[in-house]
C-alpha positions as CSV (number, residue, x, y, z in Angstrom):
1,X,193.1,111.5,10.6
2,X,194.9,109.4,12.8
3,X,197.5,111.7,13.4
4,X,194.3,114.1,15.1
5,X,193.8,111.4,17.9
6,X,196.0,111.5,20.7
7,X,194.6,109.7,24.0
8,X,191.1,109.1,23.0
9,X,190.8,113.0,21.7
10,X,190.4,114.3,18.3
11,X,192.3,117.3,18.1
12,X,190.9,119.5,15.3
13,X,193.5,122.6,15.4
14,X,190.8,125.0,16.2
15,X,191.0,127.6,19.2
16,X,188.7,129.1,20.8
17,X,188.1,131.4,23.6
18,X,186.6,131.4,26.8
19,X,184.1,134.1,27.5
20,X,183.2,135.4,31.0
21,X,179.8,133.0,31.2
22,X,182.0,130.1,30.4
23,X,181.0,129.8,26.9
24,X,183.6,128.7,23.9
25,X,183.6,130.6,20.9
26,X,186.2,129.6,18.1
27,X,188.1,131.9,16.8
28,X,190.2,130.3,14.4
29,X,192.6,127.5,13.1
30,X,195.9,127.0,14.9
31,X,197.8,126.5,11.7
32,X,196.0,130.0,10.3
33,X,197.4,131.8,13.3
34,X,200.1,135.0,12.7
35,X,202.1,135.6,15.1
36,X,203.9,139.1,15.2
37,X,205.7,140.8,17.5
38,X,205.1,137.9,20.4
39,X,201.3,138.7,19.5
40,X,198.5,135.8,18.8
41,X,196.5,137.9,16.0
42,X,193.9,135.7,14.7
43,X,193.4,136.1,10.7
44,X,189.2,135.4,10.8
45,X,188.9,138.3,13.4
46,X,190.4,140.7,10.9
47,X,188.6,138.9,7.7
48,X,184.9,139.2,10.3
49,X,185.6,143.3,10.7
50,X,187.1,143.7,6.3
51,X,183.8,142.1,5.5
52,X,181.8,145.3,7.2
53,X,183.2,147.1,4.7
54,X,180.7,148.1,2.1
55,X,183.2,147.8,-0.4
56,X,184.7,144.2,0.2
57,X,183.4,141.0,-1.0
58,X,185.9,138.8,0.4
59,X,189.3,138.9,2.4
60,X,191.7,136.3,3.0
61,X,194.3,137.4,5.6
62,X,197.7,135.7,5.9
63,X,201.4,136.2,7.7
64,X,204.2,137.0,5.7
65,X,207.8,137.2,6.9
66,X,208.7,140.2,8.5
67,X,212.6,141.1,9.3
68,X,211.5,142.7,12.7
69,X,208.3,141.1,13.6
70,X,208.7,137.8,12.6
71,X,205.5,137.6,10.5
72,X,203.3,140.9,9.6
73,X,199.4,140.9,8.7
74,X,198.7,141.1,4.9
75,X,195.1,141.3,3.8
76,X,194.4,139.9,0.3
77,X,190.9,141.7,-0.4
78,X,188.3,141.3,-3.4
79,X,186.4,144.7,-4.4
80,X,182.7,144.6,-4.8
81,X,182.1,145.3,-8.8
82,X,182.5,149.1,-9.4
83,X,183.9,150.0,-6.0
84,X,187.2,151.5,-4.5
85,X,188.5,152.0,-1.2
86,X,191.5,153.6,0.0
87,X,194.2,150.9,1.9
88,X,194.8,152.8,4.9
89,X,190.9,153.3,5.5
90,X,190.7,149.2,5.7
91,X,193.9,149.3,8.0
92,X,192.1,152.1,10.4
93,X,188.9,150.0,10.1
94,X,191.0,146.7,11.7
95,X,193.1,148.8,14.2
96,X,189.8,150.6,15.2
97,X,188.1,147.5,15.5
98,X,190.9,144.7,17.2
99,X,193.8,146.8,17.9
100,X,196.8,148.0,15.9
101,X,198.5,144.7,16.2
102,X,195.6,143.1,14.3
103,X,195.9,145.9,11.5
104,X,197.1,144.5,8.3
105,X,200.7,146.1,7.2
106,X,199.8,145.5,3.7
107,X,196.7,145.1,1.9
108,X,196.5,143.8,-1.7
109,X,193.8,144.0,-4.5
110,X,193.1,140.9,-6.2
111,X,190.4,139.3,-9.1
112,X,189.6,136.5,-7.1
113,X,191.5,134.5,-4.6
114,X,191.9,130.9,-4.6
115,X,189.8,128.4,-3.8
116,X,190.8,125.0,-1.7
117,X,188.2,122.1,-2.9
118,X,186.3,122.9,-0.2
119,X,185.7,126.4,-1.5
120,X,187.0,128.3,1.5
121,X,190.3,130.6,0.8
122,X,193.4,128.3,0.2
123,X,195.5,130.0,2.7
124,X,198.1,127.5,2.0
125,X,198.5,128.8,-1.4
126,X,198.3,131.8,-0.5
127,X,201.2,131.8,2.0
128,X,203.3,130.0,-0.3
129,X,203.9,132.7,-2.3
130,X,205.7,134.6,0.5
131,X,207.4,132.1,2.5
132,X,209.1,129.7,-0.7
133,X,212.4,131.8,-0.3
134,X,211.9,133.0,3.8
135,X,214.6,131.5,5.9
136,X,211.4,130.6,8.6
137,X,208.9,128.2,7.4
138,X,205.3,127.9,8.4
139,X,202.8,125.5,6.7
């Protein structure tokens, strides 16, 4: 935690925005943000607009290496028990929502997804997957 501090203030690696009113909302952790194609796309905005979706229980949203882009979206989604939904209608529900830079390139079905101790999504595990062999590295 020490490491946090730096001239008297904690720096906890969240951003937030700045609304016209001059009120802060935050948006997300620094170390959870993708950046593709020179864009900042902020994975809780995208998990915030999968979770509207009748079908999904839970989302965790990560950046892979991309070739062109230098990371792309990917949406790791649990289904609701007994329910189905077609990928590109959760892609056209981000795009329609955020913007197509915000709309996942992939989207994959899982059981479950892991768990840190804390019992949020273990995006670190998550990315690791992706990025052991990638040339890039991002924590």
């Amino acid at each position: 935690t020490e490491a946090a501090f730096e001239f008297g203030w904690l720096h906890t690696g969240d951003i937030a925005r700045e609304d016209a009113e001059g009120f802060y909302t935050i948006v997300d952790r620094k170390k959870d943000m993708i950046i593709s194609g020179g864009f900042n796309v902020f994975p809780r905005e995208i998990e915030d607009v999968l979770g509207t979706h009748p079908a999904v229980a839970q989302s965790a949203v990560i950046g892979v290496p991309d070739e062109k882009w230098g990371e792309s979206v990917k949406a790791i989604v649990v289904l609701r028990p007994g329910q189905s939904v077609d990928v590109d209608d959760l892609m056209a529900l981000v795009k329609e929502a955020k913007g197509a830079h915000y709309a996942p390139k992939s989207v994959e079905f899982v059981e479950e997804i892991p768990l840190s101790p804390l019992g949020k999504p273990d995006k670190k595990a998550l990315r690791a997957q992706y990025w052991s062999d990638a040339t890039r590295q991002v924590n």
